[in-house]
C-alpha positions in Angstrom: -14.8 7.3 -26.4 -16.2 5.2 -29.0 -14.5 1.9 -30.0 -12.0 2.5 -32.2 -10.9 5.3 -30.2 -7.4 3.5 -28.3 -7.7 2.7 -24.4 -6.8 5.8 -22.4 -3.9 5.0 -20.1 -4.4 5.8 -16.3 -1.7 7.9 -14.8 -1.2 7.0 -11.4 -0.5 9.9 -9.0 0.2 9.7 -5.5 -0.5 11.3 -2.3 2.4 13.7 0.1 5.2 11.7 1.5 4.7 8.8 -0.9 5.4 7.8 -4.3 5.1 6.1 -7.5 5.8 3.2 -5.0 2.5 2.8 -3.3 0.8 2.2 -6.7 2.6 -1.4 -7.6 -0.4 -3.6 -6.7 -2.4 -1.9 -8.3 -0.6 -1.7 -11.3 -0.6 -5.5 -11.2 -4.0 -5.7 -10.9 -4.6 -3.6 -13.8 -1.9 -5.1 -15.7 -3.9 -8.4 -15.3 -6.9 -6.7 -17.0 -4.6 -5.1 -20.2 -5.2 -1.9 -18.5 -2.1 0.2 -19.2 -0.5 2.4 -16.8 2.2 4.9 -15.9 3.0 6.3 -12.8 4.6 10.2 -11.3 7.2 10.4 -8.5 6.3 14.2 -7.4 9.5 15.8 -6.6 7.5 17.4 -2.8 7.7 14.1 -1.2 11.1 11.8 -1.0 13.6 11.3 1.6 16.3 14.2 1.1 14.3 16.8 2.8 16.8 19.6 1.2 15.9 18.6 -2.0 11.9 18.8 -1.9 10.5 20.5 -4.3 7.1 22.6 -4.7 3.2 22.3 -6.0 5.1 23.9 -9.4 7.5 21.3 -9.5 4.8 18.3 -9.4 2.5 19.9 -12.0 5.4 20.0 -13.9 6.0 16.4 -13.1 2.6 15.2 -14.0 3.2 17.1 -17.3 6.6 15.3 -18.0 4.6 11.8 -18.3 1.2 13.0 -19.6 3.9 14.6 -22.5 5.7 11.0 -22.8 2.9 8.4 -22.7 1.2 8.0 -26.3 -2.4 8.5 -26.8 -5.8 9.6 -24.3 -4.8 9.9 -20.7 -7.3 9.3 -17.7 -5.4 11.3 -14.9 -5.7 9.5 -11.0 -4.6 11.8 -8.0 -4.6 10.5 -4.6 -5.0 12.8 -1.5 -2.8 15.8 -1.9 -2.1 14.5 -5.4 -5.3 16.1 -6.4 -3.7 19.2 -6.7 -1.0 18.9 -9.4 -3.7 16.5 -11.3 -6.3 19.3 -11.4 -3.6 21.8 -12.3 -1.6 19.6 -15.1 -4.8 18.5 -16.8 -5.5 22.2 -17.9 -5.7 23.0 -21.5 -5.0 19.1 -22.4 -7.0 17.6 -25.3 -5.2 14.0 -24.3 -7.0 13.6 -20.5 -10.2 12.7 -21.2 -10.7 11.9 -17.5 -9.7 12.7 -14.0 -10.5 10.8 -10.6 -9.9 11.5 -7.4 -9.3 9.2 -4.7 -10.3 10.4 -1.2 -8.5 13.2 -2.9 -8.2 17.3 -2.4 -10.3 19.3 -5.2 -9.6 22.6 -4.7 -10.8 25.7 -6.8 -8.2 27.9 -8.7 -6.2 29.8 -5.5 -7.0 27.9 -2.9 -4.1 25.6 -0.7 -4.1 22.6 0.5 -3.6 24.4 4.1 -6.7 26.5 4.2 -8.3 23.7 2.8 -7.9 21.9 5.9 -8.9 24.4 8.0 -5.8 27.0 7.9 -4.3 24.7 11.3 -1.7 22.0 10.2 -3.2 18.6 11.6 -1.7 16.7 14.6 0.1 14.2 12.2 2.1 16.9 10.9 5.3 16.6 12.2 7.1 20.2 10.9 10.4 20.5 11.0 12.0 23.2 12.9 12.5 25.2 9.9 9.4 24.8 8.8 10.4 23.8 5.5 9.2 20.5 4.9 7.0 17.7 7.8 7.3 14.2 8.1 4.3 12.1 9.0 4.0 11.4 12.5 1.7 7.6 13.3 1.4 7.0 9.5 0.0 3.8 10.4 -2.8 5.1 12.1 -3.6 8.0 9.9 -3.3 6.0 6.7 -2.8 2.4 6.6 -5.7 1.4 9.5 -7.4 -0.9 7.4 -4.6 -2.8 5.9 -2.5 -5.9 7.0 0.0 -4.8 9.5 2.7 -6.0 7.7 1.8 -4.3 4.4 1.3 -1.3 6.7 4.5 -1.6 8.3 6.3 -1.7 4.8 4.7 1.1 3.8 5.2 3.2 6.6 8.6 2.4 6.3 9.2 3.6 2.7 7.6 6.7 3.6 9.4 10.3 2.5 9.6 13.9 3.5 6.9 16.3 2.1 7.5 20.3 1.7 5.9 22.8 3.4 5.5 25.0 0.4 3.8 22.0 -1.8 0.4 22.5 0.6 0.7 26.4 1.1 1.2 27.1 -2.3 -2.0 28.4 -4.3 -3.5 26.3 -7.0 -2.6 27.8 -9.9 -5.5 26.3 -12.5 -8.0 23.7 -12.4 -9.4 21.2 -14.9 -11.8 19.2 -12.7 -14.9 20.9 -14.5 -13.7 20.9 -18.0 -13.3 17.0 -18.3 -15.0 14.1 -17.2 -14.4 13.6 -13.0 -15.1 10.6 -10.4 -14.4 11.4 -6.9 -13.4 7.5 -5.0 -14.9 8.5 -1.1 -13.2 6.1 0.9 -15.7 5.4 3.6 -13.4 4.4 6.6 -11.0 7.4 6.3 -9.9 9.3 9.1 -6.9 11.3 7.5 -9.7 13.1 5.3 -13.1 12.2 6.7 -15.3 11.4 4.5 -17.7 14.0 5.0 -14.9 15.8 3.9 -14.5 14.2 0.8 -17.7 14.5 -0.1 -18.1 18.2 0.5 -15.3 18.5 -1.3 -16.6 16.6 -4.6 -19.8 18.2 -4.2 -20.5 20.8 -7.2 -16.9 20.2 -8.5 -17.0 16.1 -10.0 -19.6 14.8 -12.4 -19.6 11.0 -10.5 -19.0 9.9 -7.3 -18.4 5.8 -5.8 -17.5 5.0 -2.6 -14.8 2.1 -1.3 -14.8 0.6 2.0 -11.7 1.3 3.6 -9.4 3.9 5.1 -6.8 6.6 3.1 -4.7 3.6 1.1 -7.3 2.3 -0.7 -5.1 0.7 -3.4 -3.1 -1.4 -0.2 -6.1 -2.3 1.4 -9.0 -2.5 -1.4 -6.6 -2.7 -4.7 -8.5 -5.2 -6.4 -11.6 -3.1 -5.9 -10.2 0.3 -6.5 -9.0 -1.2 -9.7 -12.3 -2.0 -10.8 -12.8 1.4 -10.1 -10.1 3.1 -12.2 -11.6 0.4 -15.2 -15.0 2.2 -14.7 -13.7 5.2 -15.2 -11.5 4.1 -18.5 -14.6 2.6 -19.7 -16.5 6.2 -19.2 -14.0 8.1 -20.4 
């Protein structure tokens, strides 16, 4: 990017069972800077567990904004929003970036599923369908580092996720044709970190590291922000 180029806008893309949501402080924080910014609700996670959608449905999503927001477009996916980033970045001249925060990177056909092992982890709570999970001790799994009361609120806003939006094969990947940062977050135990970084190993150009659990940007916002700037800046 050289200087006349315009200031890529971040897309903000959240993880399963949130949404657009859990990005607000950061936003603020960005907003602060001049940073601009536009957020996804992926239609996989809300709270009408009938009408969850697939991984199709939020690459689709992603694509929607990317399609309505002017100009270069750095792309952020957090946790299992690392799959419809990867997927909706294909074949775009306007991302000219991609992080991934304590995200999955997955290569073309893999699922989120076998990624983690082919056993569904503890804190998925399946329904008795096994159409769609809720997230059992979200607190614990996600928020551990954060104010309890920030915790609490955000556990409490929590959705539904589908069951076929993490056993549903990754159609396409972009995470080697553009510029990638992988964002470990050091104190995670819903994707250790040794996961993260096997994960970001071979497949991103640049990794950094934050010092907290999975919800970096409600525990560490101000410094994940500084963050997503570096990665503007790079872009």
């Amino acid at each position: 990017m050289t200087q006349t180029d315009p200031t890529p806008t971040l897309v903000l893309v959240h993880g399963a069972w949130h949404g657009s949501w859990c990005w607000s402080t950061v936003v603020d924080e960005l907003a602060a800077q001049g940073q601009a910014t536009a957020t996804v609700d992926l239609p996989s996670s809300g709270q009408d567990a009938a009408a969850l959608g697939g991984l199709a449905d939020d690459i689709a999503a992603v694509g929607a904004v990317l399609d309505a927001v002017e100009g270069p477009k750095v792309l952020v996916g957090h946790s299992y929003g690392g799959l419809p980033v990867s997927a909706a970045a294909v074949g775009r001249d306007d991302v000219v970036g991609v992080v991934y925060v304590c995200a999955f990177v997955l290569d073309e056909g893999a699922t989120l599923l076998q990624a983690g092992g082919g056993t569904p982890p503890p804190f998925w709570d399946i329904s008795a369908d096994g159409t769609h999970m809720a997230a059992a001790d979200p607190v614990a799994v996600f928020y551990g580092d954060c104010d309890p009361a920030v915790a609490a609120s955000a556990a409490a806003q929590l959705g539904f996720q589908s069951m076929s939006s993490v056993t549903t094969p990754l159609p396409a990947t972009a995470h080697r044709a553009v510029p990638t940062t992988y964002v470990v977050a050091d104190l995670d135990t819903g994707i250790p970190p040794f996961v993260q970084e096997a994960m970001a190993e071979g497949r991103v150009d640049h990794v950094v590291h934050v010092d907290s659990a999975h919800s970096p940007f409600l525990s560490r916002p101000r410094e994940l922000s500084r963050l997503l700037l570096d990665a503007v800046a790079s872009a």
